[in-house]
C-alpha positions in Angstrom: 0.0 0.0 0.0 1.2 3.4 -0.8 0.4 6.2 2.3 -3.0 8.2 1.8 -1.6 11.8 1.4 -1.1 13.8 4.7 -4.2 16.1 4.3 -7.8 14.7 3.7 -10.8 16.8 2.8 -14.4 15.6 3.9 -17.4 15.1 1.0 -20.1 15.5 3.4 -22.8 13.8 1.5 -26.7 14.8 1.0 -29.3 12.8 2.9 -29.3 9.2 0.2 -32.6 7.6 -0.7 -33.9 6.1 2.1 -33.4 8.4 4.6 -35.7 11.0 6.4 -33.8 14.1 5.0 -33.6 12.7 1.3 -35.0 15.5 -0.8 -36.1 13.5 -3.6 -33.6 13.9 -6.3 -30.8 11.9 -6.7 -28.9 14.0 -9.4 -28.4 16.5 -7.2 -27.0 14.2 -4.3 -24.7 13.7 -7.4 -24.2 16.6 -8.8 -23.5 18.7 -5.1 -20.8 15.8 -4.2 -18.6 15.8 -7.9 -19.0 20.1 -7.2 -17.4 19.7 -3.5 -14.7 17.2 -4.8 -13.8 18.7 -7.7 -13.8 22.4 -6.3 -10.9 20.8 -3.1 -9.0 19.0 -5.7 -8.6 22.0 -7.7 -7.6 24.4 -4.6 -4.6 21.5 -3.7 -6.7 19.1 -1.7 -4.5 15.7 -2.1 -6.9 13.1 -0.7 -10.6 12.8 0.4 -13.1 11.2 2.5 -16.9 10.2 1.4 -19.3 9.8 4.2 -23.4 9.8 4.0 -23.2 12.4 7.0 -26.8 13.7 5.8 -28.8 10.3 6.9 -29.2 11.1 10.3 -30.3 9.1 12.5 -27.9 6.5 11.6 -28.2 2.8 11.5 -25.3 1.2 14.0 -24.3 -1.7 11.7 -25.9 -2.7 8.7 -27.2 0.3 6.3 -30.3 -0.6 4.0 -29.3 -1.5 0.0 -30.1 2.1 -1.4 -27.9 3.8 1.0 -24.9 1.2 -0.1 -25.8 1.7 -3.9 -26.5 5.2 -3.6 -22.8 5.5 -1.8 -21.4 3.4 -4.4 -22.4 5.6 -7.0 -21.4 8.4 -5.5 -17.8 7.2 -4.5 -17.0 5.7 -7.8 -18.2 9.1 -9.4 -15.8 11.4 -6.8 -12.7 8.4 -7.6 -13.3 9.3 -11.3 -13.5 12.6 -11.7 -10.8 13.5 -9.2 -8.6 10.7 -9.8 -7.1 11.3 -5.8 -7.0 9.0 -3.5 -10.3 8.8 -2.1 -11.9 7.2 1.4 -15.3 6.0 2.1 -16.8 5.7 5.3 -20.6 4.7 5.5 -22.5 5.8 9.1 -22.5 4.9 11.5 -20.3 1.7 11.4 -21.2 -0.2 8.3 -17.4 -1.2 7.7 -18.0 -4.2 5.8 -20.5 -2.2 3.6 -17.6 0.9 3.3 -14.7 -2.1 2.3 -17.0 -3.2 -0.4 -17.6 0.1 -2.0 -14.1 0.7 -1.9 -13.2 -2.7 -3.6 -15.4 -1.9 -6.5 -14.7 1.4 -7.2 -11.0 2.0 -6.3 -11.3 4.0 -3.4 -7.8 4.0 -1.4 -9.0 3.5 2.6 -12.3 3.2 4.5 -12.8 4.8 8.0 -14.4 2.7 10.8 -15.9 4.3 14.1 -15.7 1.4 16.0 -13.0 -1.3 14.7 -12.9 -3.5 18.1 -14.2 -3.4 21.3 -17.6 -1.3 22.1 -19.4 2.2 22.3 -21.7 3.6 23.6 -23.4 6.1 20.9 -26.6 7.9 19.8 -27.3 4.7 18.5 -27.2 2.6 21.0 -23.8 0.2 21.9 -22.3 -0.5 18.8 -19.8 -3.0 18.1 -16.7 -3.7 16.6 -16.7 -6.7 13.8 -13.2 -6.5 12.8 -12.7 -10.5 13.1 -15.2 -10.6 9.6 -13.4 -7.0 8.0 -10.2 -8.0 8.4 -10.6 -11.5 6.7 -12.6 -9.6 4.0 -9.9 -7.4 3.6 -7.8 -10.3 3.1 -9.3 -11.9 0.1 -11.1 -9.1 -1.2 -9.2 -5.9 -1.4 -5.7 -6.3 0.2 -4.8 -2.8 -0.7 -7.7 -0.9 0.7 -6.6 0.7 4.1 -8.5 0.7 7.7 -8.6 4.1 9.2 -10.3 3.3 12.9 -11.4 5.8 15.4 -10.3 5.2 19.2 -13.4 6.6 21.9 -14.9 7.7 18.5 -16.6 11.1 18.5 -20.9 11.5 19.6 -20.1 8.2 22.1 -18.9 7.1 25.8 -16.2 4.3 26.1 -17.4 1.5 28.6 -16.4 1.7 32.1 -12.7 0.7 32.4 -11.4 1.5 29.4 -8.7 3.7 28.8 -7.1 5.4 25.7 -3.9 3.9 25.2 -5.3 0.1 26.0 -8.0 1.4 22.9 -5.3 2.1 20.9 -3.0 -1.2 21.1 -6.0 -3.2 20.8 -7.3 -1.2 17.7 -4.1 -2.2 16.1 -2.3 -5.1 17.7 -6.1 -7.1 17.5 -7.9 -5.2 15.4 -5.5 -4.9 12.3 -5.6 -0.6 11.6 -3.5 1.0 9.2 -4.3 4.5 10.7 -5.7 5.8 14.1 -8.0 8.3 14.6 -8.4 10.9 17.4 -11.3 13.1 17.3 -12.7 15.8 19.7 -15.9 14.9 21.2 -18.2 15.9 18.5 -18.2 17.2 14.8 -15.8 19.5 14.1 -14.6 20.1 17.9 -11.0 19.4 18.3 -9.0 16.7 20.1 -7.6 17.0 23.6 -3.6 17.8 22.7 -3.0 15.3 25.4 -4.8 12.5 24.8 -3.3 13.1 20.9 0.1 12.7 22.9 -1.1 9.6 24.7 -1.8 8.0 21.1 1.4 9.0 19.7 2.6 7.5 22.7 2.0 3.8 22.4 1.9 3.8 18.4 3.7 1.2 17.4 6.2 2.0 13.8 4.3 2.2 10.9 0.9 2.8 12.1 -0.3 6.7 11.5 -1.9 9.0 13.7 -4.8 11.0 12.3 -6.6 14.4 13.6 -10.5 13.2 12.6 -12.3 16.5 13.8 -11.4 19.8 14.9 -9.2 21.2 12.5 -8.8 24.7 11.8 -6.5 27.4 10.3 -5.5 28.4 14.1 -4.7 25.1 15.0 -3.1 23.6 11.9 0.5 23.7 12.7 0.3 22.0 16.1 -1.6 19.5 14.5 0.4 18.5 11.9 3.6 18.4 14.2 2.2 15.6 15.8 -0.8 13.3 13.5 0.4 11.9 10.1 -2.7 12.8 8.9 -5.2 15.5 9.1 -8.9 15.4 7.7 -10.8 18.6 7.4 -14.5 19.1 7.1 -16.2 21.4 9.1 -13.9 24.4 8.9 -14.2 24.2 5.3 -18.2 24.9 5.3 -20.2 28.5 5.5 -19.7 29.6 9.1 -17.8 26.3 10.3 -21.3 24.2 10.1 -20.8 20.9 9.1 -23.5 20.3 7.5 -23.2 23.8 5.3 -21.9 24.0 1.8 -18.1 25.0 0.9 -17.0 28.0 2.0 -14.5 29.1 -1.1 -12.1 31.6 1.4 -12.2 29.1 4.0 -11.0 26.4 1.6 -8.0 28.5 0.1 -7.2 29.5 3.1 -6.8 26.2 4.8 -5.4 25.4 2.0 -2.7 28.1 2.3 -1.7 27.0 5.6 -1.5 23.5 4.8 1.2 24.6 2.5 2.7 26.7 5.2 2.8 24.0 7.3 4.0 20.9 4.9 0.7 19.2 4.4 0.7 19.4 1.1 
């Protein structure tokens, strides 16, 4: 596998058929996520990440058909017009679903909220399956990175569990490429010390990555420390996540991404 490149925007998705927000037209879920890519790769974004962050409330495993096909369609169109690197994750932990998708349309990595272990989430406890992903991985698309969070973002570990024992069992047990650390919600930063517990017990060769939070202000701390650094939020009309692209707030991320070696 050749390394995802350092900076990674988000493709926040439209609500897909099938769920409550879905406003009927599936052209334009099309048409808004081909805009969003294309407009990033052009201002120097190297990499990015799909996610169907519009069909709230989320499933916690499975996702119905449409949303996969829906995803499908909309990954493989982002892979071909941009022709970067690109990831898919499907809400809210769909990961065989995600790998899938990725196999069949070239996508570089998939992201995983909860790889091993359990949360507790908006949804309910969710999971970790990554016994069946990894052997999935194995015959199906080798190449295809995992990205897992660690006490994912919008959840509550279980009693007892502690960040850096997370961490090794993400990747000694659970098989990840790349680590995520995210603040406690969308688009809220991590804690700079739990970031330095990660780094901490990271064994060589698996990256850290920022998953939330990430700003203009912060940037340069940020990328002293993760490997990699996804960006959504910041990026959007007044920092909402669920807003459309912001073109000053994308060139100037982008400017201090170059300032600080991102890209």
């Amino acid at each position: 596998m050749s390394p995802v490149p350092r900076l990674v925007g988000m493709i926040h998705l439209l609500p897909l058929p099938g769920s409550p927000g879905y406003g009927g037209s599936m052209a334009e879920v099309l048409e808004t996520s081909i805009t969003e890519a294309t407009t990033l790769a052009k201002a120097g974004f190297p990499s990015l990440l799909v996610e169907n962050f519009g069909d709230v409330p989320f499933h916690p495993d499975s996702s119905d058909p449409e949303t996969i096909a829906a995803m499908g369609i909309a990954v493989d169109g982002v892979v071909r017009e941009t022709r970067l690197p690109v990831g898919v994750n499907v809400l809210r932990n769909d990961a065989l679903s995600a790998l899938g998708i990725a196999a069949v349309t070239g996508a570089a990595f998939i992201r995983v909220n909860v790889l091993t272990g359990v949360m507790y989430t908006d949804q309910g406890p969710i999971t970790g399956h990554a016994d069946q992903l990894a052997r999935r991985r194995a015959w199906l698309a080798p190449e295809v990175e995992i990205w897992a969070d660690v006490m994912v973002k919008h959840a509550t570990p279980p009693p007892g569990l502690v960040l850096e024992q997370a961490v090794e069992d993400t990747v000694g047990r659970g098989r990840a490429d790349a680590v995520i650390v995210s603040g406690p919600g969308t688009g809220v930063g991590p804690d700079a010390t739990e970031v330095a517990a990660v780094r901490s017990v990271l064994p060589k060769g698996t990256r850290l990555v920022i998953g939330s939070g990430a700003g203009v202000d912060n940037l340069g701390s940020l990328a002293e420390i993760a490997d990699n650094v996804i960006v959504g939020s910041s990026l959007k009309v007044d920092g909402v996540a669920t807003g459309r692209l912001d073109p000053g707030r994308v060139a100037a991320f982008i400017e201090a991404a170059r300032h600080h070696g991102l890209v």
